[in-house]
C-alpha positions, 0 to 999 in steps of 0.5 A, a space after each residue: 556656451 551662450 556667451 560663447 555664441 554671443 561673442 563669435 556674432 559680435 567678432 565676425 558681425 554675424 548677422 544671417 540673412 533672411 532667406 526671404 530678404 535674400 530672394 527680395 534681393 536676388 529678385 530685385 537684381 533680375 528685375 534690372 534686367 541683371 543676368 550674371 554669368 558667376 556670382 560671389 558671396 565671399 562671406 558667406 554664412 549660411 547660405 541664404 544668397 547662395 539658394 536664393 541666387 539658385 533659384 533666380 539665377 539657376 544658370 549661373 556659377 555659384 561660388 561661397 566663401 565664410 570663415 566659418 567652417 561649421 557654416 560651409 559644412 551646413 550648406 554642403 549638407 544642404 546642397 547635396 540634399 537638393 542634388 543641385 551642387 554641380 554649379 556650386 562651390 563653397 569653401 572655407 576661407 578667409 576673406 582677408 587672406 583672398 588674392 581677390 585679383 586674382 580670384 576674379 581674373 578667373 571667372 566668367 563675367 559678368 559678375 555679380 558680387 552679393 553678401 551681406 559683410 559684417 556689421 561691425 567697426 575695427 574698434 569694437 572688433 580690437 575691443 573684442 580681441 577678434 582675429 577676423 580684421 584686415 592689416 590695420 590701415 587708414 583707408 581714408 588717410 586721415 590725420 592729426 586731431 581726425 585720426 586720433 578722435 576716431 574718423 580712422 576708424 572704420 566698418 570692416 564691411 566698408 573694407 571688404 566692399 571697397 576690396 572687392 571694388 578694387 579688385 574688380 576695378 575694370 571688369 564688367 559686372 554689378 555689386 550689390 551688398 548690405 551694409 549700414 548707410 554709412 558704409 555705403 556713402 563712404 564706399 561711394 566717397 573712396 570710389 571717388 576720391 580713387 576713380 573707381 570704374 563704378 556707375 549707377 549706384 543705388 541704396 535701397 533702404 531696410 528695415 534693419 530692426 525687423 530682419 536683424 534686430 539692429 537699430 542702424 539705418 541700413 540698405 541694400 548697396 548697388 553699384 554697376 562694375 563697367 570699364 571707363 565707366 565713372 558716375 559717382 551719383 547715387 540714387 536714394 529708395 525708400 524701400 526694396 519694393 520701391 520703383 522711383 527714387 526719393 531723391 539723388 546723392 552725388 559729389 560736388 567740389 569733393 563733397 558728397 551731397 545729400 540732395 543734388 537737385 536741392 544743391 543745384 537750387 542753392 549752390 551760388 550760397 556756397 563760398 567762405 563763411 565770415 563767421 568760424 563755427 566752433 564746437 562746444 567744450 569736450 571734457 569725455 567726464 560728464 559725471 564730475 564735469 557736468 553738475 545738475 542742480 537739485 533743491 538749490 544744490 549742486 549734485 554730480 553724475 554720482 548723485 553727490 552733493 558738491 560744494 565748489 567756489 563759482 570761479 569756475 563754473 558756468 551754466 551750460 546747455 546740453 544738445 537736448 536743450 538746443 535742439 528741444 528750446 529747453 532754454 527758459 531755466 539752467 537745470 545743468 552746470 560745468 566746470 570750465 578748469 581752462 579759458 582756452 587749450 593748453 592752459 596752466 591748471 595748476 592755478 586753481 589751488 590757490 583761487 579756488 581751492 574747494 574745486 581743486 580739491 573736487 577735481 582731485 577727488 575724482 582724478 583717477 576719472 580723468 586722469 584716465 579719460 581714454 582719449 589721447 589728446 589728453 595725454 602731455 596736457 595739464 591735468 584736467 585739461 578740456 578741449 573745445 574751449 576759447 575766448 569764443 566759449 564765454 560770448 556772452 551771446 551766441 547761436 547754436 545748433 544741435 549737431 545730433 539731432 535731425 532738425 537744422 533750427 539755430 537757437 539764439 542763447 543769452 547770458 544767464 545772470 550776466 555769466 555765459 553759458 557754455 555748451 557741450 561738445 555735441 552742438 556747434 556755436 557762432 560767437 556774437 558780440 552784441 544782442 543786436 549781432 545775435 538777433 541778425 544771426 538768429 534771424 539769417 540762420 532760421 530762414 528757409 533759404 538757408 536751412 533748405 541750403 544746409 539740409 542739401 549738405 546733410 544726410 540725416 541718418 549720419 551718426 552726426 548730421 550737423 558737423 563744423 565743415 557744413 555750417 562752413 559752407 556758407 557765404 553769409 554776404 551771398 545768404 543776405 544779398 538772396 534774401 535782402 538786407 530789409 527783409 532780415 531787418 524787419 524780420 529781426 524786429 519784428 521777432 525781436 523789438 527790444 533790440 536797437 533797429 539802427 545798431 542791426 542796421 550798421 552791423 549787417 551793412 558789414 556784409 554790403 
Protein backbone atom coordinates (compact mmCIF):
# COMPACT_ATOMS: atom_id res chain seq x y z
CA UNK A 1 0.00 0.00 0.00
CA UNK A 2 2.79 2.27 0.73
CA UNK A 3 4.33 1.78 -2.40
CA UNK A 4 1.28 2.31 -3.89
CA UNK A 5 1.26 5.77 -2.35
CA UNK A 6 4.75 6.49 -3.32
CA UNK A 7 3.75 5.66 -7.09
CA UNK A 8 0.67 7.73 -7.37
CA UNK A 9 3.02 11.14 -6.09
CA UNK A 10 5.58 10.16 -8.27
CA UNK A 11 3.24 9.87 -11.52
CA UNK A 12 1.15 12.90 -10.98
CA UNK A 13 4.21 14.86 -8.78
CA UNK A 14 2.13 15.41 -6.01
CA UNK A 15 3.59 17.49 -4.00
CA UNK A 16 0.72 19.47 -1.57
CA UNK A 17 1.48 22.61 -0.53
CA UNK A 18 1.78 23.91 2.75
CA UNK A 19 -1.15 25.68 3.92
CA UNK A 20 1.12 28.12 5.15
CA UNK A 21 3.22 28.75 2.06
CA UNK A 22 -0.29 28.87 0.49
CA UNK A 23 -1.37 31.92 2.65
CA UNK A 24 2.53 33.66 2.19
CA UNK A 25 1.54 33.39 -1.45
CA UNK A 26 -2.16 34.48 -1.62
CA UNK A 27 -0.58 37.40 0.77
CA UNK A 28 1.92 38.29 -1.61
CA UNK A 29 -0.44 38.82 -4.45
CA UNK A 30 -2.77 41.18 -2.16
CA UNK A 31 0.29 42.93 -1.52
CA UNK A 32 0.79 43.94 -5.24
CA UNK A 33 -2.04 45.41 -4.82
CA UNK A 34 -3.79 42.35 -6.89
CA UNK A 35 -7.64 42.11 -6.76
CA UNK A 36 -9.19 39.04 -8.80
CA UNK A 37 -12.46 39.02 -9.48
CA UNK A 38 -12.21 34.69 -10.29
CA UNK A 39 -9.45 32.30 -9.53
CA UNK A 40 -8.37 29.05 -11.00
CA UNK A 41 -6.28 26.42 -9.60
CA UNK A 42 -6.49 23.83 -12.05
CA UNK A 43 -4.80 21.23 -10.30
CA UNK A 44 -5.89 21.38 -7.29
CA UNK A 45 -5.00 18.97 -4.63
CA UNK A 46 -5.92 19.27 -1.65
CA UNK A 47 -7.06 22.60 -1.39
CA UNK A 48 -4.32 24.57 0.56
CA UNK A 49 -4.87 27.67 -2.40
CA UNK A 50 -8.37 27.34 -2.58
CA UNK A 51 -8.58 28.21 1.65
CA UNK A 52 -5.99 30.52 1.39
CA UNK A 53 -7.27 32.36 -1.65
CA UNK A 54 -10.79 32.26 0.84
CA UNK A 55 -9.29 34.01 3.04
CA UNK A 56 -7.19 36.76 1.08
CA UNK A 57 -9.64 36.80 -1.57
CA UNK A 58 -13.04 36.30 0.27
CA UNK A 59 -14.97 38.24 -2.79
CA UNK A 60 -13.75 36.59 -5.57
CA UNK A 61 -15.00 33.16 -7.34
CA UNK A 62 -13.27 30.13 -6.66
CA UNK A 63 -12.94 27.64 -9.18
CA UNK A 64 -10.56 23.99 -8.31
CA UNK A 65 -9.87 21.34 -10.77
CA UNK A 66 -7.59 17.75 -9.61
CA UNK A 67 -7.59 14.26 -11.22
CA UNK A 68 -7.99 13.17 -8.25
CA UNK A 69 -11.23 12.24 -6.93
CA UNK A 70 -10.37 11.50 -3.50
CA UNK A 71 -8.82 14.82 -3.28
CA UNK A 72 -12.02 16.97 -4.62
CA UNK A 73 -14.33 14.87 -2.03
CA UNK A 74 -11.88 16.17 1.17
CA UNK A 75 -12.12 19.57 0.02
CA UNK A 76 -15.92 19.33 -0.36
CA UNK A 77 -15.83 17.82 3.19
CA UNK A 78 -14.12 20.78 4.09
CA UNK A 79 -15.92 23.54 2.40
CA UNK A 80 -19.40 22.51 3.72
CA UNK A 81 -17.86 22.14 7.20
CA UNK A 82 -16.99 25.92 7.16
CA UNK A 83 -20.35 26.84 5.33
CA UNK A 84 -18.39 29.11 2.71
CA UNK A 85 -18.98 26.98 -0.78
CA UNK A 86 -21.43 29.13 -2.44
CA UNK A 87 -18.47 31.12 -3.98
CA UNK A 88 -16.62 27.69 -4.77
CA UNK A 89 -16.67 25.26 -7.11
CA UNK A 90 -14.49 22.04 -7.29
CA UNK A 91 -14.54 19.26 -9.43
CA UNK A 92 -13.05 16.49 -10.60
CA UNK A 93 -11.42 16.75 -14.08
CA UNK A 94 -8.25 16.24 -16.17
CA UNK A 95 -6.27 19.19 -16.96
CA UNK A 96 -5.14 17.92 -20.28
CA UNK A 97 -8.89 16.90 -21.44
CA UNK A 98 -9.65 20.96 -20.52
CA UNK A 99 -11.23 23.40 -23.53
CA UNK A 100 -9.13 25.81 -21.37
CA UNK A 101 -10.39 28.81 -24.14
CA UNK A 102 -13.07 28.10 -23.65
CA UNK A 103 -13.00 27.86 -19.72
CA UNK A 104 -11.63 31.30 -19.52
CA UNK A 105 -13.79 32.84 -22.10
CA UNK A 106 -16.44 32.29 -19.37
CA UNK A 107 -15.24 33.91 -16.48
CA UNK A 108 -15.15 37.43 -14.64
CA UNK A 109 -11.81 39.05 -14.90
CA UNK A 110 -9.83 39.66 -13.95
CA UNK A 111 -8.20 36.47 -13.13
CA UNK A 112 -5.74 35.25 -11.24
CA UNK A 113 -4.31 31.45 -12.03
CA UNK A 114 -2.32 30.11 -8.77
CA UNK A 115 -1.28 26.27 -8.29
CA UNK A 116 1.20 24.39 -7.75
CA UNK A 117 1.53 21.98 -11.04
CA UNK A 118 3.40 18.72 -10.96
CA UNK A 119 7.05 18.37 -10.58
CA UNK A 120 8.04 15.86 -12.84
CA UNK A 121 9.48 15.25 -16.47
CA UNK A 122 7.58 13.53 -19.47
CA UNK A 123 10.66 11.00 -19.09
CA UNK A 124 10.10 9.78 -15.83
CA UNK A 125 6.42 9.98 -16.20
CA UNK A 126 6.88 7.38 -19.49
CA UNK A 127 9.34 5.49 -17.19
CA UNK A 128 6.39 5.31 -14.59
CA UNK A 129 4.01 4.29 -17.11
CA UNK A 130 1.86 7.20 -15.88
CA UNK A 131 -1.38 8.25 -17.67
CA UNK A 132 -1.48 11.77 -16.19
CA UNK A 133 0.71 13.33 -19.45
CA UNK A 134 -0.49 15.77 -22.26
CA UNK A 135 -0.20 14.30 -26.24
CA UNK A 136 3.29 13.93 -26.74
CA UNK A 137 5.04 17.21 -28.51
CA UNK A 138 8.23 19.09 -28.87
CA UNK A 139 6.89 22.18 -27.36
CA UNK A 140 10.20 23.88 -28.23
CA UNK A 141 10.85 22.05 -31.93
CA UNK A 142 13.87 21.10 -31.17
CA UNK A 143 15.76 18.58 -33.66
CA UNK A 144 18.54 16.11 -34.68
CA UNK A 145 21.45 15.38 -31.97
CA UNK A 146 19.05 17.94 -29.19
CA UNK A 147 15.87 15.85 -29.53
CA UNK A 148 17.53 12.63 -29.23
CA UNK A 149 20.20 13.62 -26.22
CA UNK A 150 17.05 14.69 -24.29
CA UNK A 151 16.60 18.77 -24.87
CA UNK A 152 12.84 17.60 -26.03
CA UNK A 153 11.96 16.52 -22.98
CA UNK A 154 10.14 18.50 -20.62
CA UNK A 155 8.58 19.27 -17.16
CA UNK A 156 4.87 18.52 -17.31
CA UNK A 157 4.25 21.87 -14.94
CA UNK A 158 6.15 23.59 -18.01
CA UNK A 159 3.31 22.22 -20.42
CA UNK A 160 0.59 23.09 -18.11
CA UNK A 161 1.78 26.86 -17.39
CA UNK A 162 2.64 27.38 -20.96
CA UNK A 163 -1.26 26.03 -21.83
CA UNK A 164 -2.67 28.18 -19.49
CA UNK A 165 -0.65 31.27 -20.78
CA UNK A 166 -2.05 30.43 -24.10
CA UNK A 167 -5.39 30.22 -23.47
CA UNK A 168 -5.38 33.29 -21.50
CA UNK A 169 -3.26 35.02 -24.12
CA UNK A 170 -5.09 38.42 -24.55
CA UNK A 171 -7.24 38.68 -21.30
CA UNK A 172 -6.39 40.49 -18.46
CA UNK A 173 -5.22 38.82 -15.35
CA UNK A 174 -1.72 37.52 -13.44
CA UNK A 175 -0.69 34.08 -13.15
CA UNK A 176 1.33 32.86 -10.51
CA UNK A 177 2.48 29.05 -10.04
CA UNK A 178 5.33 27.10 -8.33
CA UNK A 179 7.50 25.22 -10.23
CA UNK A 180 11.07 24.51 -10.51
CA UNK A 181 13.54 27.31 -11.67
CA UNK A 182 13.91 25.90 -14.87
CA UNK A 183 10.41 25.85 -15.61
CA UNK A 184 10.05 29.31 -15.11
CA UNK A 185 13.05 30.40 -17.54
CA UNK A 186 11.51 28.05 -20.25
CA UNK A 187 8.07 29.40 -19.77
CA UNK A 188 9.33 32.87 -20.05
CA UNK A 189 11.69 31.59 -23.43
CA UNK A 190 8.15 30.22 -25.28
CA UNK A 191 6.60 33.34 -24.26
CA UNK A 192 9.12 34.96 -26.09
CA UNK A 193 9.85 33.15 -28.88
CA UNK A 194 5.69 33.11 -29.19
CA UNK A 195 4.91 36.59 -28.47
CA UNK A 196 2.64 35.95 -25.61
CA UNK A 197 0.86 39.12 -24.08
CA UNK A 198 2.73 38.63 -20.97
CA UNK A 199 4.50 41.61 -18.62
CA UNK A 200 6.02 42.00 -15.22
CA UNK A 201 7.35 38.69 -14.50
CA UNK A 202 8.79 37.74 -11.12
CA UNK A 203 10.42 34.50 -9.34
CA UNK A 204 10.51 34.48 -5.86
CA UNK A 205 12.69 31.95 -4.52
CA UNK A 206 11.70 28.70 -2.12
CA UNK A 207 13.04 26.77 -0.27
CA UNK A 208 11.89 23.44 -1.82
CA UNK A 209 13.86 21.25 0.98
CA UNK A 210 11.77 22.55 3.64
CA UNK A 211 8.36 22.67 2.21
CA UNK A 212 8.53 19.47 -0.17
CA UNK A 213 11.49 17.57 0.73
CA UNK A 214 12.93 18.35 -2.71
CA UNK A 215 16.47 19.03 -3.64
CA UNK A 216 15.68 21.41 -6.82
CA UNK A 217 16.15 25.21 -7.00
CA UNK A 218 12.31 26.39 -7.20
CA UNK A 219 10.05 29.61 -6.93
CA UNK A 220 7.05 31.11 -7.00
CA UNK A 221 6.37 32.30 -10.95
CA UNK A 222 4.52 35.37 -11.48
CA UNK A 223 3.67 36.84 -14.54
CA UNK A 224 0.95 39.68 -15.31
CA UNK A 225 -1.74 38.63 -18.27
CA UNK A 226 -2.84 42.35 -20.12
CA UNK A 227 -3.75 42.69 -23.95
CA UNK A 228 -0.57 44.14 -26.09
CA UNK A 229 1.36 43.85 -23.45
CA UNK A 230 4.84 42.26 -23.92
CA UNK A 231 7.92 42.53 -21.54
CA UNK A 232 9.83 39.31 -21.53
CA UNK A 233 12.22 40.58 -18.30
CA UNK A 234 12.12 39.08 -15.41
CA UNK A 235 12.80 40.19 -11.86
CA UNK A 236 14.85 37.85 -9.72
CA UNK A 237 13.92 37.64 -5.36
CA UNK A 238 15.72 36.05 -3.22
CA UNK A 239 12.75 34.94 -1.09
CA UNK A 240 8.80 35.56 -0.77
CA UNK A 241 9.47 38.16 1.92
CA UNK A 242 11.82 40.01 -0.32
CA UNK A 243 10.88 43.80 -1.36
CA UNK A 244 13.93 44.32 -3.92
CA UNK A 245 14.92 42.11 -6.44
CA UNK A 246 18.62 40.58 -6.69
CA UNK A 247 18.96 41.14 -9.88
CA UNK A 248 16.95 40.99 -13.53
CA UNK A 249 16.65 38.37 -16.50
CA UNK A 250 15.68 39.18 -19.60
CA UNK A 251 16.23 38.30 -23.73
CA UNK A 252 18.77 39.73 -25.81
CA UNK A 253 19.41 38.59 -29.84
CA UNK A 254 16.88 35.29 -28.45
CA UNK A 255 18.94 34.82 -25.80
CA UNK A 256 17.65 34.51 -22.37
CA UNK A 257 20.43 36.62 -19.78
CA UNK A 258 20.97 35.75 -16.53
CA UNK A 259 22.14 39.52 -15.62
CA UNK A 260 20.89 42.07 -17.95
CA UNK A 261 22.54 45.00 -15.93
CA UNK A 262 25.95 43.12 -16.06
CA UNK A 263 25.04 41.96 -19.89
CA UNK A 264 24.80 45.80 -20.72
CA UNK A 265 28.13 46.37 -19.16
CA UNK A 266 29.93 43.77 -21.66
CA UNK A 267 27.84 43.45 -24.33
CA UNK A 268 30.42 44.87 -27.09
CA UNK A 269 32.24 41.35 -25.93
CA UNK A 270 29.91 39.51 -27.60
CA UNK A 271 30.61 38.40 -31.47
CA UNK A 272 31.99 35.16 -33.35
CA UNK A 273 34.58 33.15 -31.34
CA UNK A 274 37.90 32.17 -33.04
CA UNK A 275 38.02 29.35 -31.18
CA UNK A 276 35.24 26.03 -31.28
CA UNK A 277 34.65 24.82 -27.73
CA UNK A 278 34.36 21.14 -27.83
CA UNK A 279 32.82 18.91 -25.53
CA UNK A 280 35.10 16.06 -23.68
CA UNK A 281 34.12 12.33 -24.88
CA UNK A 282 30.66 10.51 -24.26
CA UNK A 283 31.00 6.89 -23.74
CA UNK A 284 27.37 6.60 -21.08
CA UNK A 285 29.73 3.44 -19.74
CA UNK A 286 31.68 4.86 -16.99
CA UNK A 287 32.18 1.50 -15.18
CA UNK A 288 34.17 -0.32 -18.26
CA UNK A 289 35.36 2.83 -20.18
CA UNK A 290 36.61 4.72 -17.17
CA UNK A 291 39.44 2.77 -15.28
CA UNK A 292 41.24 4.01 -11.70
CA UNK A 293 44.47 2.98 -11.03
CA UNK A 294 44.97 1.40 -7.66
CA UNK A 295 48.73 0.00 -6.30
CA UNK A 296 49.97 0.55 -9.86
CA UNK A 297 47.04 -1.55 -11.28
CA UNK A 298 44.22 -0.96 -13.44
CA UNK A 299 40.65 -1.48 -11.73
CA UNK A 300 37.30 -0.62 -13.50
CA UNK A 301 33.85 0.35 -12.07
CA UNK A 302 33.38 -3.45 -11.11
CA UNK A 303 36.34 -3.38 -8.71
CA UNK A 304 38.12 -5.57 -11.54
CA UNK A 305 41.66 -6.01 -12.20
CA UNK A 306 42.04 -5.00 -15.85
CA UNK A 307 45.15 -5.63 -17.93
CA UNK A 308 44.83 -4.09 -21.45
CA UNK A 309 47.78 -2.88 -24.04
CA UNK A 310 48.17 1.32 -23.91
CA UNK A 311 47.05 1.79 -27.35
CA UNK A 312 44.06 2.85 -26.37
CA UNK A 313 44.37 4.56 -23.37
CA UNK A 314 44.56 7.84 -22.00
CA UNK A 315 44.70 9.48 -18.99
CA UNK A 316 41.90 11.47 -18.28
CA UNK A 317 40.40 14.32 -16.00
CA UNK A 318 36.96 13.99 -14.70
CA UNK A 319 34.60 17.24 -14.05
CA UNK A 320 35.42 17.20 -10.49
CA UNK A 321 39.35 17.32 -11.12
CA UNK A 322 38.51 20.55 -13.60
CA UNK A 323 36.42 22.55 -11.44
CA UNK A 324 38.60 21.43 -8.00
CA UNK A 325 42.48 21.77 -9.57
CA UNK A 326 42.99 18.05 -8.82
CA UNK A 327 45.42 18.32 -11.49
CA UNK A 328 48.83 17.33 -10.12
CA UNK A 329 48.62 13.38 -10.55
CA UNK A 330 46.24 11.13 -12.97
CA UNK A 331 44.02 8.87 -10.50
CA UNK A 332 41.83 7.84 -13.59
CA UNK A 333 42.16 6.45 -16.97
CA UNK A 334 39.88 5.85 -20.47
CA UNK A 335 39.66 3.64 -23.39
CA UNK A 336 39.48 5.89 -26.02
CA UNK A 337 38.39 2.65 -29.10
CA UNK A 338 38.01 5.75 -31.74
CA UNK A 339 40.07 9.06 -33.08
CA UNK A 340 37.00 10.59 -34.14
CA UNK A 341 33.13 9.45 -34.66
CA UNK A 342 32.09 6.87 -36.82
CA UNK A 343 35.48 5.20 -37.03
CA UNK A 344 35.93 1.56 -37.73
CA UNK A 345 36.54 -0.40 -34.59
CA UNK A 346 36.65 -3.68 -35.64
CA UNK A 347 40.57 -2.98 -35.95
CA UNK A 348 41.43 -3.15 -32.41
CA UNK A 349 41.61 -7.15 -32.88
CA UNK A 350 44.35 -7.49 -34.27
CA UNK A 351 46.36 -4.18 -32.49
CA UNK A 352 45.64 -4.76 -29.39
CA UNK A 353 43.72 -7.75 -28.92
CA UNK A 354 43.82 -7.82 -24.73
CA UNK A 355 41.49 -4.53 -25.06
CA UNK A 356 39.11 -6.07 -27.76
CA UNK A 357 38.82 -8.99 -25.62
CA UNK A 358 37.93 -6.47 -22.45
CA UNK A 359 35.44 -4.49 -24.62
CA UNK A 360 33.97 -7.73 -25.69
CA UNK A 361 33.70 -9.16 -21.98
CA UNK A 362 31.43 -6.40 -21.19
CA UNK A 363 29.65 -5.97 -24.70
CA UNK A 364 26.39 -6.60 -23.30
CA UNK A 365 26.87 -2.93 -21.40
CA UNK A 366 27.45 -1.26 -24.27
CA UNK A 367 25.88 -2.79 -26.58
CA UNK A 368 22.99 -1.65 -24.46
CA UNK A 369 23.73 1.83 -23.65
CA UNK A 370 20.31 3.45 -24.17
CA UNK A 371 20.90 6.34 -25.94
CA UNK A 372 20.12 6.04 -29.80
CA UNK A 373 23.15 7.62 -31.17
CA UNK A 374 24.47 4.41 -30.68
CA UNK A 375 22.51 2.75 -32.82
CA UNK A 376 24.03 2.10 -36.84
CA UNK A 377 27.47 2.82 -35.39
CA UNK A 378 30.44 0.56 -34.93
CA UNK A 379 30.46 -1.39 -31.83
CA UNK A 380 31.66 0.42 -29.21
CA UNK A 381 31.49 3.35 -30.58
CA UNK A 382 32.07 6.87 -28.43
CA UNK A 383 30.71 10.41 -29.31
CA UNK A 384 32.80 13.50 -28.44
CA UNK A 385 35.98 12.57 -29.88
CA UNK A 386 38.16 14.13 -32.64
CA UNK A 387 41.55 15.25 -33.40
CA UNK A 388 40.85 17.95 -30.98
CA UNK A 389 40.32 15.41 -28.00
CA UNK A 390 44.60 14.53 -28.13
CA UNK A 391 45.74 18.16 -28.13
CA UNK A 392 48.29 17.49 -26.23
CA UNK A 393 47.44 21.23 -24.52
CA UNK A 394 44.28 22.49 -23.63
CA UNK A 395 41.83 24.80 -21.46
CA UNK A 396 38.97 23.27 -19.98
CA UNK A 397 36.30 24.11 -17.99
CA UNK A 398 33.68 22.24 -15.76
CA UNK A 399 30.29 22.46 -17.17
CA UNK A 400 28.71 21.21 -13.84
CA UNK A 401 29.87 23.35 -11.39
CA UNK A 402 28.98 27.01 -10.23
CA UNK A 403 32.49 28.29 -10.84
CA UNK A 404 33.64 30.10 -14.46
CA UNK A 405 37.53 28.95 -13.70
CA UNK A 406 39.65 27.68 -17.04
CA UNK A 407 42.31 25.08 -16.23
CA UNK A 408 45.36 25.01 -18.51
CA UNK A 409 45.74 20.97 -18.88
CA UNK A 410 49.08 19.64 -19.86
CA UNK A 411 50.35 16.22 -21.46
CA UNK A 412 51.11 13.55 -19.00
CA UNK A 413 54.27 11.51 -20.03
CA UNK A 414 53.88 12.85 -23.43
CA UNK A 415 50.01 11.12 -24.04
CA UNK A 416 47.31 13.76 -23.72
CA UNK A 417 44.89 13.47 -21.47
CA UNK A 418 41.21 13.32 -22.14
CA UNK A 419 38.24 14.73 -20.57
CA UNK A 420 34.94 13.46 -19.87
CA UNK A 421 31.57 14.70 -21.64
CA UNK A 422 30.67 17.12 -18.80
CA UNK A 423 33.72 19.68 -19.32
CA UNK A 424 34.19 21.98 -22.36
CA UNK A 425 37.84 22.12 -24.24
CA UNK A 426 39.77 24.58 -26.48
CA UNK A 427 42.62 22.82 -28.23
CA UNK A 428 46.03 24.69 -28.36
CA UNK A 429 48.56 23.97 -30.33
CA UNK A 430 51.64 25.07 -28.30
CA UNK A 431 52.12 25.68 -24.47
CA UNK A 432 52.72 29.36 -25.44
CA UNK A 433 48.92 29.34 -27.11
CA UNK A 434 47.83 27.41 -23.98
CA UNK A 435 49.51 29.92 -21.45
CA UNK A 436 47.80 33.08 -23.46
CA UNK A 437 44.37 31.27 -23.38
CA UNK A 438 44.75 30.49 -20.01
CA UNK A 439 45.54 33.94 -19.06
CA UNK A 440 42.76 35.62 -21.43
CA UNK A 441 40.09 33.33 -20.06
CA UNK A 442 40.57 33.84 -16.11
CA UNK A 443 40.44 37.51 -16.31
CA UNK A 444 37.60 39.29 -14.50
CA UNK A 445 36.58 41.02 -17.95
CA UNK A 446 35.97 37.85 -19.07
CA UNK A 447 34.44 35.70 -16.70
CA UNK A 448 32.17 38.57 -15.41
CA UNK A 449 31.08 38.74 -19.15
CA UNK A 450 30.16 34.54 -19.33
CA UNK A 451 28.40 34.63 -15.65
CA UNK A 452 25.83 37.56 -17.29
CA UNK A 453 25.26 34.28 -19.80
CA UNK A 454 24.79 31.69 -16.87
CA UNK A 455 22.01 30.91 -14.60
CA UNK A 456 23.54 28.84 -12.05
CA UNK A 457 21.02 26.91 -10.63
CA UNK A 458 20.86 25.35 -14.42
CA UNK A 459 21.13 21.78 -14.29
CA UNK A 460 24.44 22.56 -16.53
CA UNK A 461 25.50 26.15 -15.90
CA UNK A 462 28.56 26.32 -18.50
CA UNK A 463 27.09 24.94 -21.92
CA UNK A 464 29.01 25.16 -25.50
CA UNK A 465 26.66 27.71 -27.07
CA UNK A 466 27.76 30.45 -23.96
CA UNK A 467 31.46 29.86 -24.17
CA UNK A 468 30.84 30.72 -27.87
CA UNK A 469 29.66 33.96 -27.49
CA UNK A 470 32.78 35.35 -27.03
CA UNK A 471 34.94 37.41 -29.55
CA UNK A 472 38.46 36.66 -28.36
CA UNK A 473 39.87 39.75 -30.65
CA UNK A 474 37.40 42.20 -28.86
CA UNK A 475 38.27 40.45 -24.93
CA UNK A 476 41.98 41.34 -26.04
CA UNK A 477 41.60 44.53 -27.38
CA UNK A 478 39.21 45.38 -23.63
CA UNK A 479 42.13 44.47 -21.79
CA UNK A 480 45.21 45.11 -23.79
CA UNK A 481 47.46 42.97 -25.56
CA UNK A 482 50.63 43.96 -23.03
CA UNK A 483 48.73 43.44 -20.03
CA UNK A 484 47.86 39.64 -21.41
CA UNK A 485 51.57 39.52 -22.14
CA UNK A 486 52.97 40.41 -19.06
CA UNK A 487 50.15 38.51 -17.04
CA UNK A 488 50.98 35.40 -18.94
CA UNK A 489 54.77 35.74 -18.04
CA UNK A 490 54.58 36.48 -14.96
CA UNK A 491 52.29 33.41 -13.95
CA UNK A 492 54.24 31.50 -16.35
CA UNK A 493 57.91 32.34 -16.92
CA UNK A 494 59.12 29.31 -18.70
CA UNK A 495 57.20 30.08 -21.51
CA UNK A 496 58.81 31.66 -24.73
CA UNK A 497 57.68 35.87 -24.38
CA UNK A 498 58.22 36.15 -28.13
CA UNK A 499 56.58 33.13 -29.31
CA UNK A 500 53.22 34.50 -27.16
CA UNK A 501 53.90 37.34 -28.56
CA UNK A 502 53.78 36.45 -32.37
CA UNK A 503 50.49 34.33 -31.37
CA UNK A 504 48.34 36.87 -29.93
CA UNK A 505 49.42 39.50 -32.60
CA UNK A 506 46.90 37.00 -34.55
CA UNK A 507 43.95 38.71 -32.82
CA UNK A 508 45.68 42.31 -34.09
Amino acid sequence: MKNQKIREIKEFGDFQTPSDLALQITGLIQNRGINPSTIIEPTCGTGSFIFSALETFPNAEIIGMDINRDYIEIIKKKLDQSEINIKVDVKQADFFQINWKKQIDSLQKPILIIGNPPWITSAEMTVLNGQNLPIKTNIHKFSGLDAKTGKSNFDIAEWIIINLLESFNGYDGILAMLCKNSVARKVLTYCNNNKLMVSGASMYSIDAKKYFQAAVDACLFTCDLKPDSYNYSCRIYKTLESKNPIQVIGFANGELIANVSIYQKWKHLQGQSQYTWRSGIKHDCSKVMELAKKEGFLFNGFNEQVLIEEEYLYPMYKSSDIANNRLDDIRRWMIVPQKYIGEETSVIKDKSPLTWDYLNKHSKRLDSRASSIYKNRPRFSIFGVGKYSFSLWKIAVSGLYKQVIFRLIRPYKDKPVVLDDTCYLIPANSFEEAVLLYTLLNHPVVKEFYTSFIHWDAKRPIQKRILQYLDFKKACDEIGHKMILNLAFENFPLANFEKMEETLSHFS
